[in-house]
PyMOL commands that place a pseudoatom at each C-alpha (Angstrom):
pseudoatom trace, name=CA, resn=UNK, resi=1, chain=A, elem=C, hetatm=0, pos=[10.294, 2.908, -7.739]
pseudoatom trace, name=CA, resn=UNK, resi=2, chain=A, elem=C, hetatm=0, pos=[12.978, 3.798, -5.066]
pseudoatom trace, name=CA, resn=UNK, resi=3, chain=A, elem=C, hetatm=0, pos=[15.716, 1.560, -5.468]
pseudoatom trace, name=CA, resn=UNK, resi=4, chain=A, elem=C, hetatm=0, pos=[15.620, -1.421, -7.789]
pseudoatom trace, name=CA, resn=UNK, resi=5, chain=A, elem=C, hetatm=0, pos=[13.142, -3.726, -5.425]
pseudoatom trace, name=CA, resn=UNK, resi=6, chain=A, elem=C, hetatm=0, pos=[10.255, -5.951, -6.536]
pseudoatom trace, name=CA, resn=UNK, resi=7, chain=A, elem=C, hetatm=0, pos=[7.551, -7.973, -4.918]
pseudoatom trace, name=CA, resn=UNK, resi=8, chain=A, elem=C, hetatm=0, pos=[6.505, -10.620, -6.905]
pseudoatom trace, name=CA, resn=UNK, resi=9, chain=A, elem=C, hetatm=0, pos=[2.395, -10.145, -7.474]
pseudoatom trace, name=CA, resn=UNK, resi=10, chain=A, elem=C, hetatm=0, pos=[-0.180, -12.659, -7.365]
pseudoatom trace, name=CA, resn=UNK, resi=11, chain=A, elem=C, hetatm=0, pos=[-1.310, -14.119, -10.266]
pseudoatom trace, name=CA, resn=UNK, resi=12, chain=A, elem=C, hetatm=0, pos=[2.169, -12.693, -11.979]
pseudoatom trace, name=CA, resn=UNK, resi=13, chain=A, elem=C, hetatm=0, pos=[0.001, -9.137, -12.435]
pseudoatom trace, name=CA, resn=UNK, resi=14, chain=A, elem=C, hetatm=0, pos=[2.831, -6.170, -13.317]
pseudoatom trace, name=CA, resn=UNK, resi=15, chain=A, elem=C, hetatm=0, pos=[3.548, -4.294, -10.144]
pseudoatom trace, name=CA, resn=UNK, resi=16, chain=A, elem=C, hetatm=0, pos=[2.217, -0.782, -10.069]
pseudoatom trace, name=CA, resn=UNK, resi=17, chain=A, elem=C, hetatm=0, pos=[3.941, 1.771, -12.612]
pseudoatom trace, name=CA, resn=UNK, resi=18, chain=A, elem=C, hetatm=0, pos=[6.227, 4.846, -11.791]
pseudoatom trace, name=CA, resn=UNK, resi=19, chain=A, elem=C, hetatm=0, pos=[6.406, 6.290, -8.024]
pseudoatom trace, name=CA, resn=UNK, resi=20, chain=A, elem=C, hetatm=0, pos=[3.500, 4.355, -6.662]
pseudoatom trace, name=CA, resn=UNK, resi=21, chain=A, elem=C, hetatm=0, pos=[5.080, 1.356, -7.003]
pseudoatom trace, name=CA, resn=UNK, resi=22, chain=A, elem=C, hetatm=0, pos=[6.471, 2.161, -3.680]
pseudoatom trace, name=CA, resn=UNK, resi=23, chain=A, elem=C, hetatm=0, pos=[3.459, 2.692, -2.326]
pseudoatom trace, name=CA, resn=UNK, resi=24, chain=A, elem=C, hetatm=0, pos=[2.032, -0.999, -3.279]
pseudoatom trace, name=CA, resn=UNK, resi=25, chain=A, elem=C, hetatm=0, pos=[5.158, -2.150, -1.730]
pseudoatom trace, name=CA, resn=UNK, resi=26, chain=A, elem=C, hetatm=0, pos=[4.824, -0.045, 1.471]
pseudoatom trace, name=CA, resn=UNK, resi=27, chain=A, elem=C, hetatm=0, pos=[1.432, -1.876, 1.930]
pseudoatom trace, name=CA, resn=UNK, resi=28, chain=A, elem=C, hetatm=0, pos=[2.140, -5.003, 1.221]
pseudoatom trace, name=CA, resn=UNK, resi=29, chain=A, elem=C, hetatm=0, pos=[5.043, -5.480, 3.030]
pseudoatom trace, name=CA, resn=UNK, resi=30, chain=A, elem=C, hetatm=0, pos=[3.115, -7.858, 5.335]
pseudoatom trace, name=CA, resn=UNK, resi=31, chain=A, elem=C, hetatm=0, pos=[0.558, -10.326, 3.563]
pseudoatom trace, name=CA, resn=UNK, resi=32, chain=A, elem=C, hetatm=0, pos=[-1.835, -10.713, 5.604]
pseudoatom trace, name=CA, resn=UNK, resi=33, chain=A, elem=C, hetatm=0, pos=[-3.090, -13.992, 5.261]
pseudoatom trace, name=CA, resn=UNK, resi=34, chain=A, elem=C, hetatm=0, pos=[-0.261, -16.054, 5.314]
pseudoatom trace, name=CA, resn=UNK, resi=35, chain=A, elem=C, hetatm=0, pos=[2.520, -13.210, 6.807]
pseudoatom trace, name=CA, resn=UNK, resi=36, chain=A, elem=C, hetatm=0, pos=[5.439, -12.638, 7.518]
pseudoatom trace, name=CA, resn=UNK, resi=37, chain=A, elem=C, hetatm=0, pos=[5.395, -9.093, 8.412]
pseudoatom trace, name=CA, resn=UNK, resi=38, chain=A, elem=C, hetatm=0, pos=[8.565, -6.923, 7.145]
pseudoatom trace, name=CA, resn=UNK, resi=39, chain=A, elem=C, hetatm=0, pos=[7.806, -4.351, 9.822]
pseudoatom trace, name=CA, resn=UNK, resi=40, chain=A, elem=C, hetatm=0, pos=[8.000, -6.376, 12.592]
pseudoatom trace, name=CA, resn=UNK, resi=41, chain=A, elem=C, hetatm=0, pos=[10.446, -5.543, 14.248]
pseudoatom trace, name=CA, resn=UNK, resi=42, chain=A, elem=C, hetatm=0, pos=[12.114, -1.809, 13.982]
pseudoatom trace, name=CA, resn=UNK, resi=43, chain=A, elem=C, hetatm=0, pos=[15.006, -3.957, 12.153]
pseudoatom trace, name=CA, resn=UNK, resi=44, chain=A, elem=C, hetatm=0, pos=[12.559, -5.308, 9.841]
pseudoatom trace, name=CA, resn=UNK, resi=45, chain=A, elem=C, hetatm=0, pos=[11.632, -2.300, 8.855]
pseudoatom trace, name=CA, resn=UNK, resi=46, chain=A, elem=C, hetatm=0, pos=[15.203, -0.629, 8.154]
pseudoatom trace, name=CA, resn=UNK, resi=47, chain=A, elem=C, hetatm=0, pos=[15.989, -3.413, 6.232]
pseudoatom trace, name=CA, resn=UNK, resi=48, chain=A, elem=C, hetatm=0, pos=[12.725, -2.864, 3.971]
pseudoatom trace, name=CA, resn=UNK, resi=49, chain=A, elem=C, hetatm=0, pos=[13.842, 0.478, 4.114]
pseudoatom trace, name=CA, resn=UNK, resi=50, chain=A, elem=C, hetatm=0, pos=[16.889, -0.045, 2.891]
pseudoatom trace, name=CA, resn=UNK, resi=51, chain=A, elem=C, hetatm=0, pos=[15.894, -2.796, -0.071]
pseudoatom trace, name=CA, resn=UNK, resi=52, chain=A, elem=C, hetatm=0, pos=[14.010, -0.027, -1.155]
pseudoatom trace, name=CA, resn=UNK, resi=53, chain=A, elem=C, hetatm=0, pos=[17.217, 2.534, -1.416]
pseudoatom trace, name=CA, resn=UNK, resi=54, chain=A, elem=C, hetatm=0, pos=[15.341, 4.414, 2.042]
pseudoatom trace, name=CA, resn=UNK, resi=55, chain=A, elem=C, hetatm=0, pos=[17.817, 6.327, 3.778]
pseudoatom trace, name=CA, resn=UNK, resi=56, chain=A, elem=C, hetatm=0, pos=[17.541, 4.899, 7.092]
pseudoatom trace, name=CA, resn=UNK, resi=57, chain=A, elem=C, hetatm=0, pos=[19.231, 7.862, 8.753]
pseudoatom trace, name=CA, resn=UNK, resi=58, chain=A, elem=C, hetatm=0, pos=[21.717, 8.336, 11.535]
pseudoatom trace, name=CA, resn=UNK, resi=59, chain=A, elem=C, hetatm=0, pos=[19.289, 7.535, 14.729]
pseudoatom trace, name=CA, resn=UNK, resi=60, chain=A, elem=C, hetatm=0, pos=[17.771, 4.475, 12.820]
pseudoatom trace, name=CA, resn=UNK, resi=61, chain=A, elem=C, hetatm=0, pos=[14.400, 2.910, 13.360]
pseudoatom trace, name=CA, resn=UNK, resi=62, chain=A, elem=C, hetatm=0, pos=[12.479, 3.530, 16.957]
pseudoatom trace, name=CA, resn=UNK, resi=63, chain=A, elem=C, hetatm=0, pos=[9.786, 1.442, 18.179]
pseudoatom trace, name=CA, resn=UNK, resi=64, chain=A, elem=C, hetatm=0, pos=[7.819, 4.591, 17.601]
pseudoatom trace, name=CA, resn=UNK, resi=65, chain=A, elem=C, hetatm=0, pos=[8.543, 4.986, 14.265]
pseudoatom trace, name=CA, resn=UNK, resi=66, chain=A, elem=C, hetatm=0, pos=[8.214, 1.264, 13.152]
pseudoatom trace, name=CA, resn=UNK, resi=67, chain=A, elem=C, hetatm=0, pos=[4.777, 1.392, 15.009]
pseudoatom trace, name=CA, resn=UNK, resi=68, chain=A, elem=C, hetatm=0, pos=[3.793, 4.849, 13.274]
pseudoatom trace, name=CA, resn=UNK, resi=69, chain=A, elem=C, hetatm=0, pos=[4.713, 3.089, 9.951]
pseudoatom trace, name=CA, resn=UNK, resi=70, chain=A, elem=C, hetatm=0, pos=[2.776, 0.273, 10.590]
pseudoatom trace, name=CA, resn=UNK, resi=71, chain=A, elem=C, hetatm=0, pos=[-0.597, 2.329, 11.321]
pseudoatom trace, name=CA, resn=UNK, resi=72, chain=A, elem=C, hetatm=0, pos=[0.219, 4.253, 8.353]
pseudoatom trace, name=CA, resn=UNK, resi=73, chain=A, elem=C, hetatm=0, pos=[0.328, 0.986, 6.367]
pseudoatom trace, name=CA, resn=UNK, resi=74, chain=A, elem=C, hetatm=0, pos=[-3.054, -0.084, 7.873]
pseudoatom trace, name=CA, resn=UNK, resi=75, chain=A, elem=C, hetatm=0, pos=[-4.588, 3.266, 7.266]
pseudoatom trace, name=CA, resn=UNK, resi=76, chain=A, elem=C, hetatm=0, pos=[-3.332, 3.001, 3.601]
pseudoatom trace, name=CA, resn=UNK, resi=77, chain=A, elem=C, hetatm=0, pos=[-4.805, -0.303, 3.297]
pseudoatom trace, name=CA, resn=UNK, resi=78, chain=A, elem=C, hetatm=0, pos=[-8.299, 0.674, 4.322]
pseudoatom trace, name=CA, resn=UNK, resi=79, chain=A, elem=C, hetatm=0, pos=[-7.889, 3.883, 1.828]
pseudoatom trace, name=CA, resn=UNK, resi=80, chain=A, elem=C, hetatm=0, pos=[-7.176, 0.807, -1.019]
pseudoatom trace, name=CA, resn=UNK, resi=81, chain=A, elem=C, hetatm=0, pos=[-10.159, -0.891, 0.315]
pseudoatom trace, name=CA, resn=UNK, resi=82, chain=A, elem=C, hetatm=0, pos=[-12.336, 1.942, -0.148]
pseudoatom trace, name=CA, resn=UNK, resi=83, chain=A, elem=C, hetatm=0, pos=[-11.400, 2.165, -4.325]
pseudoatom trace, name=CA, resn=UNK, resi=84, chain=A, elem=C, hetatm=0, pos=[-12.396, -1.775, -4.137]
pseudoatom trace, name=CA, resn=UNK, resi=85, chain=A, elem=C, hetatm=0, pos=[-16.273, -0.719, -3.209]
pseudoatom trace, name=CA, resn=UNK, resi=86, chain=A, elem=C, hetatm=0, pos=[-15.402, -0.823, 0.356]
pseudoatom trace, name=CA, resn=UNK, resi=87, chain=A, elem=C, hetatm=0, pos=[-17.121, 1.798, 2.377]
pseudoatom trace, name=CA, resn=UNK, resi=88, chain=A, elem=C, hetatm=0, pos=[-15.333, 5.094, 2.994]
pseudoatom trace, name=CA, resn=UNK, resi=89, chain=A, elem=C, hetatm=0, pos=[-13.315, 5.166, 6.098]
pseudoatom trace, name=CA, resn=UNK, resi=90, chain=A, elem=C, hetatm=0, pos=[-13.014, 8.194, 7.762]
pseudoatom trace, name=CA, resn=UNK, resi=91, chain=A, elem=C, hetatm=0, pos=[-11.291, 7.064, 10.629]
pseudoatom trace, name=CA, resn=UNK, resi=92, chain=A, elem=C, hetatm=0, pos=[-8.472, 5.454, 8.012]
pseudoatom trace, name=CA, resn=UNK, resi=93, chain=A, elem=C, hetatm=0, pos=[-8.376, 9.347, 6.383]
pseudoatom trace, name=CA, resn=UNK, resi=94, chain=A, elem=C, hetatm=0, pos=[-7.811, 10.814, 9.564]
pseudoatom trace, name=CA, resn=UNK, resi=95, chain=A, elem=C, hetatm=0, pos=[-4.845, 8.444, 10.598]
pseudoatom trace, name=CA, resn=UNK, resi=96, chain=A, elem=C, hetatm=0, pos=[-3.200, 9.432, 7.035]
pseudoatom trace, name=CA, resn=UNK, resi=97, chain=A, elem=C, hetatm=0, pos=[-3.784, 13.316, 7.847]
pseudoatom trace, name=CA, resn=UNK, resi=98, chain=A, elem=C, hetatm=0, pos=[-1.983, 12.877, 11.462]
pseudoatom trace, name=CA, resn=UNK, resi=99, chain=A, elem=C, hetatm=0, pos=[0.989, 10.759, 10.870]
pseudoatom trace, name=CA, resn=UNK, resi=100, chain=A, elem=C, hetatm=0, pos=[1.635, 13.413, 8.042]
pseudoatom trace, name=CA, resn=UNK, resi=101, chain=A, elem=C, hetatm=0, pos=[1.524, 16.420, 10.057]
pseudoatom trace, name=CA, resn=UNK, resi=102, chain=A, elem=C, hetatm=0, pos=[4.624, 14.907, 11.491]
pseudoatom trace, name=CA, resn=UNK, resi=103, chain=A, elem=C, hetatm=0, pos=[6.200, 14.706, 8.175]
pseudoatom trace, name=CA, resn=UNK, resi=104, chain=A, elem=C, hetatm=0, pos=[6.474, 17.642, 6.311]
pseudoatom trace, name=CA, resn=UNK, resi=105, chain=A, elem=C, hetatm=0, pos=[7.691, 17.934, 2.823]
pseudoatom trace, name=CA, resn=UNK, resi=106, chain=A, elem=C, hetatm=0, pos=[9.576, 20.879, 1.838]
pseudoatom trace, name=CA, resn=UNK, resi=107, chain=A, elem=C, hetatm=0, pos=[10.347, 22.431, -1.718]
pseudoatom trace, name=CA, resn=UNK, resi=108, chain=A, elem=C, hetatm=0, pos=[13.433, 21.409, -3.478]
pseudoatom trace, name=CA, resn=UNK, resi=109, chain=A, elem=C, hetatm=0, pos=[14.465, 21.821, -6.836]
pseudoatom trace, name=CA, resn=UNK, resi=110, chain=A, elem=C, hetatm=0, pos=[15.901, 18.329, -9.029]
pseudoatom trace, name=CA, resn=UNK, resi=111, chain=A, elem=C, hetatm=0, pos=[18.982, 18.119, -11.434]
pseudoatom trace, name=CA, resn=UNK, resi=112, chain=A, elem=C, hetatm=0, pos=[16.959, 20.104, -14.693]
pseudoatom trace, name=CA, resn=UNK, resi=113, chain=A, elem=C, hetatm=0, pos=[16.068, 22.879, -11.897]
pseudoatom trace, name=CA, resn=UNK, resi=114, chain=A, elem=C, hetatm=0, pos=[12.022, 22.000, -11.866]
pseudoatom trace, name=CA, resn=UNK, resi=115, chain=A, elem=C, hetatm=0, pos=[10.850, 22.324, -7.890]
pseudoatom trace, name=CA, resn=UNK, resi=116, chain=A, elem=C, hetatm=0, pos=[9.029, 19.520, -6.216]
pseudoatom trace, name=CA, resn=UNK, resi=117, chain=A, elem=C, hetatm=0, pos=[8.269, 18.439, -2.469]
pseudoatom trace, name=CA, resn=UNK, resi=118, chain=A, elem=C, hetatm=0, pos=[11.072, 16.120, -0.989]
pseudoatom trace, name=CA, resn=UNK, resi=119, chain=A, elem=C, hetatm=0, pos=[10.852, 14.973, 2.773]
pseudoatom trace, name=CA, resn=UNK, resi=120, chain=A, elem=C, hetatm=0, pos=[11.849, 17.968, 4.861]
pseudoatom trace, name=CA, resn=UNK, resi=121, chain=A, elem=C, hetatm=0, pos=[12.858, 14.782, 7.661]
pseudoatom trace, name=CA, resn=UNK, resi=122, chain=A, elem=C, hetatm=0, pos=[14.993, 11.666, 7.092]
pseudoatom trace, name=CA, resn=UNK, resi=123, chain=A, elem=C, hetatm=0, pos=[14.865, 8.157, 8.964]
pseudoatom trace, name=CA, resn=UNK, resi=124, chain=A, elem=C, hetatm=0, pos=[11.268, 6.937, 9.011]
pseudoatom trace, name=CA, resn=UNK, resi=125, chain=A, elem=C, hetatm=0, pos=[9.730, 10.029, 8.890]
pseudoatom trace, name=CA, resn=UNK, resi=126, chain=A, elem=C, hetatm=0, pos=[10.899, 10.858, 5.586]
pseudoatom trace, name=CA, resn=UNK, resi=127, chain=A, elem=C, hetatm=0, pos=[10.510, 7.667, 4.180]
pseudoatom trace, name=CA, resn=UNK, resi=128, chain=A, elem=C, hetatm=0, pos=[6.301, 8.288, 5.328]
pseudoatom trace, name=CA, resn=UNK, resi=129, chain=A, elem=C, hetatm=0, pos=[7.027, 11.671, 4.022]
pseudoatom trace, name=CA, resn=UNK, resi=130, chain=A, elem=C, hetatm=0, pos=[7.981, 10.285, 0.830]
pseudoatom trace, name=CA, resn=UNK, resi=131, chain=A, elem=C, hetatm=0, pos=[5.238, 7.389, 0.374]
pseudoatom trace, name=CA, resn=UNK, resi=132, chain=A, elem=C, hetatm=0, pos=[2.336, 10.299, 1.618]
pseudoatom trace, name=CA, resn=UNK, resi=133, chain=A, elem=C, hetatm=0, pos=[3.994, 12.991, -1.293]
pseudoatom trace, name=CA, resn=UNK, resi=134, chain=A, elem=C, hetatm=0, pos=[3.655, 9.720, -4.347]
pseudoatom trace, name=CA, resn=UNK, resi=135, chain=A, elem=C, hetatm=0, pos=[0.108, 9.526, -2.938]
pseudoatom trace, name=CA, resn=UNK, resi=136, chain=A, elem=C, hetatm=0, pos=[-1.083, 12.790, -3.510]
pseudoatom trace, name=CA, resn=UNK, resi=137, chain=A, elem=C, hetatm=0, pos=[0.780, 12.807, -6.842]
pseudoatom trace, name=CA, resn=UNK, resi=138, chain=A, elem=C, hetatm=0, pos=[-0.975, 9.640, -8.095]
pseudoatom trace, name=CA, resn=UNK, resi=139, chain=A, elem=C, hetatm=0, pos=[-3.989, 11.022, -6.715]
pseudoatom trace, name=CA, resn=UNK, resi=140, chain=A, elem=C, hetatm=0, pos=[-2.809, 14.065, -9.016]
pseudoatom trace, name=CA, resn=UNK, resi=141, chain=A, elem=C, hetatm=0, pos=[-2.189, 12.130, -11.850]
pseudoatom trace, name=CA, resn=UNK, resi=142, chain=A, elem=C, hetatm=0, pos=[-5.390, 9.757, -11.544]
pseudoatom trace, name=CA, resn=UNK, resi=143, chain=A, elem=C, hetatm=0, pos=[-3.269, 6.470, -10.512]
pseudoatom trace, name=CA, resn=UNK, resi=144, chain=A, elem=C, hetatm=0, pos=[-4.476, 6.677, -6.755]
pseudoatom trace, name=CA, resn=UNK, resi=145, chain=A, elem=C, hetatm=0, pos=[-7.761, 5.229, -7.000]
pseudoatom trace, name=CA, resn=UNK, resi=146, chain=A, elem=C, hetatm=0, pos=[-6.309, 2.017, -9.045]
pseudoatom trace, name=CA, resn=UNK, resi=147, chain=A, elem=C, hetatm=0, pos=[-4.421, 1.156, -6.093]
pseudoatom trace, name=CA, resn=UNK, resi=148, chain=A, elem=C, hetatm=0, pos=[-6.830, -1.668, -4.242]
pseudoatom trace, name=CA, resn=UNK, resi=149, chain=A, elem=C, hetatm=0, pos=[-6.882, -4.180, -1.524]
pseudoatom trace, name=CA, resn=UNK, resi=150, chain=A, elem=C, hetatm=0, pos=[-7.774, -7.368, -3.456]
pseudoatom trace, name=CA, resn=UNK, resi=151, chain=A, elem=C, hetatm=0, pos=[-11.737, -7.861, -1.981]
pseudoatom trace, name=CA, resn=UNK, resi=152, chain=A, elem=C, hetatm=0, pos=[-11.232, -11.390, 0.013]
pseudoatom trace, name=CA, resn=UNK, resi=153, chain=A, elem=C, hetatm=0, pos=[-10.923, -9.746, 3.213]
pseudoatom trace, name=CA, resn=UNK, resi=154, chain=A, elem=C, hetatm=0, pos=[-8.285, -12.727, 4.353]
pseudoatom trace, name=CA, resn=UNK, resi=155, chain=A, elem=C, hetatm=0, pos=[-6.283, -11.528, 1.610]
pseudoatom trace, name=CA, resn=UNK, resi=156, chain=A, elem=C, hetatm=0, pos=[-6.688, -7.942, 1.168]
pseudoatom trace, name=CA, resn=UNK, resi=157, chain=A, elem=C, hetatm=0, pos=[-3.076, -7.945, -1.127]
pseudoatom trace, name=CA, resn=UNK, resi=158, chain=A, elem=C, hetatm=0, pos=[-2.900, -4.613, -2.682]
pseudoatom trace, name=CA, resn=UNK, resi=159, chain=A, elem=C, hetatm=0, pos=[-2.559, -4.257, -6.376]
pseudoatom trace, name=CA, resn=UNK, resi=160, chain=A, elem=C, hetatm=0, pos=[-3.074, -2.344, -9.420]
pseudoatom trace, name=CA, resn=UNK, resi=161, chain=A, elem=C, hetatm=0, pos=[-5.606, -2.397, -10.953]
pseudoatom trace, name=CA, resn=UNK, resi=162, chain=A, elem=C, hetatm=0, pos=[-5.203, -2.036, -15.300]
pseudoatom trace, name=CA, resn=UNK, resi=163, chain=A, elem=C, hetatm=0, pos=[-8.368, -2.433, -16.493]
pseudoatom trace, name=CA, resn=UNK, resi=164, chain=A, elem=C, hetatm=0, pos=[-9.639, 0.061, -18.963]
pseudoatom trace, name=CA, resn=UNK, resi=165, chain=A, elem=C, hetatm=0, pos=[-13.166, 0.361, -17.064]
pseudoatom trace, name=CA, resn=UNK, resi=166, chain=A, elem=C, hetatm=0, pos=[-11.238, -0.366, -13.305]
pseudoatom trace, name=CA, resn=UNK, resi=167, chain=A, elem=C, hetatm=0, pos=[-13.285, -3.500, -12.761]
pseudoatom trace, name=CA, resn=UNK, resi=168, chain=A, elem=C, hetatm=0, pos=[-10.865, -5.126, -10.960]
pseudoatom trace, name=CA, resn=UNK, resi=169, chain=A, elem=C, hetatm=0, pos=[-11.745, -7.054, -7.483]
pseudoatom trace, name=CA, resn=UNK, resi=170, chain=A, elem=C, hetatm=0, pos=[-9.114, -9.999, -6.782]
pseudoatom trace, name=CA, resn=UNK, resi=171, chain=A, elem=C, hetatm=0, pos=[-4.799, -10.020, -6.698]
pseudoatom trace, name=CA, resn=UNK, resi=172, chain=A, elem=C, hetatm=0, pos=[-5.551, -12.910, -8.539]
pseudoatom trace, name=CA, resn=UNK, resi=173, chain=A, elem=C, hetatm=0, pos=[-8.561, -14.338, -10.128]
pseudoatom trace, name=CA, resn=UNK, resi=174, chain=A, elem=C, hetatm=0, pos=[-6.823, -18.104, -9.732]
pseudoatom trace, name=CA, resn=UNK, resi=175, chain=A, elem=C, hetatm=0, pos=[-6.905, -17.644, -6.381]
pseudoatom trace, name=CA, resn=UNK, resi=176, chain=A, elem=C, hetatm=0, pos=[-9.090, -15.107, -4.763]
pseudoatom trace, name=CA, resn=UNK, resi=177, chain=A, elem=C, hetatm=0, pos=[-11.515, -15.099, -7.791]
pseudoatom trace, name=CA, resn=UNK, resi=178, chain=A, elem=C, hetatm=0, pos=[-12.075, -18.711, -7.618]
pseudoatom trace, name=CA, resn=UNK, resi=179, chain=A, elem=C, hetatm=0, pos=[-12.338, -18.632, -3.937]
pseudoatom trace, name=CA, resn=UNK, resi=180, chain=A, elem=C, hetatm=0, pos=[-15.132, -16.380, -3.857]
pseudoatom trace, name=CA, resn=UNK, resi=181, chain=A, elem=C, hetatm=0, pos=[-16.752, -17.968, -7.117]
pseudoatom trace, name=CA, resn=UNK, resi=182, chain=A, elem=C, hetatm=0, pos=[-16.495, -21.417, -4.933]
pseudoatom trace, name=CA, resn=UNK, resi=183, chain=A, elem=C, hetatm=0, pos=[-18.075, -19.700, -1.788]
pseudoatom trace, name=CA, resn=UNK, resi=184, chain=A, elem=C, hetatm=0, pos=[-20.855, -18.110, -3.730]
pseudoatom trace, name=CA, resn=UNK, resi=185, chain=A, elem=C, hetatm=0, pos=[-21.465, -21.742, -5.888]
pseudoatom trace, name=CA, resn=UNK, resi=186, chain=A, elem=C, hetatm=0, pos=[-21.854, -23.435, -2.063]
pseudoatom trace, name=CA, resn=UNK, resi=187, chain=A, elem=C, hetatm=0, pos=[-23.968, -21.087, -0.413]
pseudoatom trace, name=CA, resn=UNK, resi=188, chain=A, elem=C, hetatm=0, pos=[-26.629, -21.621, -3.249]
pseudoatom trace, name=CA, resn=UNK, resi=189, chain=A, elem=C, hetatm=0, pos=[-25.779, -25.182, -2.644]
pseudoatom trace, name=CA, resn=UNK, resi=190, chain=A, elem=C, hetatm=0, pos=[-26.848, -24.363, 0.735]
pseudoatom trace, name=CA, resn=UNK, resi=191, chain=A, elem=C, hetatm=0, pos=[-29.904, -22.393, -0.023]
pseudoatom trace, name=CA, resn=UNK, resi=192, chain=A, elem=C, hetatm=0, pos=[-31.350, -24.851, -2.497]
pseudoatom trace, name=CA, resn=UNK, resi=193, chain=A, elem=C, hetatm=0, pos=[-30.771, -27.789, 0.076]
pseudoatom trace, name=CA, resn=UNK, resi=194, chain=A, elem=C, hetatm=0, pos=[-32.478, -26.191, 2.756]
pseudoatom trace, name=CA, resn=UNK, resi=195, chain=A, elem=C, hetatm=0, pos=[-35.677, -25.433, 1.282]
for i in range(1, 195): cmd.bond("trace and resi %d" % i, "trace and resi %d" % (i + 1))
show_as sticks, trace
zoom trace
């Protein structure tokens, strides 16, 4: 990952390996059941930025850019929903595809001499630039589709998820597990009273 940042997972599961570490981080910096949200304000966001070893840039966060990062987050979200048997979400795909036309990557060659896309922008653009190019290269390298919103929708935490045959649904089965084995134990409690 980016700098040397961590977000503690639930249920103490390992945070995502390699470069899409980031990623996990980029869409959970809000939780959304309980909050706060690191993006926002735009100085939220530079300071995630920043935790994350982000160049910032020179102008440094816009309203416009914190919101673009913020539907980009969302959008991201629903894409981790989808590898959690959510439906697909085409509407989510197109967000993805728009934000990055406005973030181009450009070629650029590392310390050994071996070329690879870097963001051609810097500020928050690159920073989207960056988290869209460690998509596509975990999509690449089959990572991508472990990447999932935990399947309480009031959680919705993204993790990753290890399992040899992917089978994994919750952020945490002491939490969200048990909360949707308790919901499913009272609605037969439910059904079996009412007949």
């Amino acid at each position: 990952m980016t700098g040397q940042a961590r977000i503690r997972q639930p249920g103490d599961r390992e945070t995502a390996p390699g470069r899409i570490a980031l990623v996990q981080a980029f869409v959970n910096s809000v939780n959304v059941e309980f909050g706060p949200d690191a993006f926002a304000t735009t100085r939220g966001l530079a300071r995630w930025m920043e935790r994350f070893g982000l160049a910032v840039g020179e102008a440094g966060v816009t309203e416009a850019g914190r919101a673009r990062a913020v539907e980009l987050r969302e959008a991201l979200r629903a894409l981790a929903r989808e590898h959690n048997a959510g439906a697909p979400d085409p509407e989510a795909r197109a967000t993805v595809e728009r934000i990055a036309a406005d973030c181009p990557l450009v070629l650029a060659f590392d310390e050994s001499g071996l070329p690879g896309l870097r963001p051609g922008r810097g500020g928050v653009e690159g920073m989207i630039g960056q988290i869209l190019g460690i998509v596509v290269e975990a999509a690449r390298e089959g990572t991508w589709t472990r990447l999932k919103a935990c399947h309480d929708h009031r959680c919705e935490w993204v993790f990753y998820d290890r399992a040899r045959n992917r089978s994994g649904r919750w952020c945490s089965m002491a939490v969200c597990g048990t909360r949707a084995k308790m919901h499913t134990y009272r609605q037969g409690l439910k059904a079996a009273a009412s007949r």
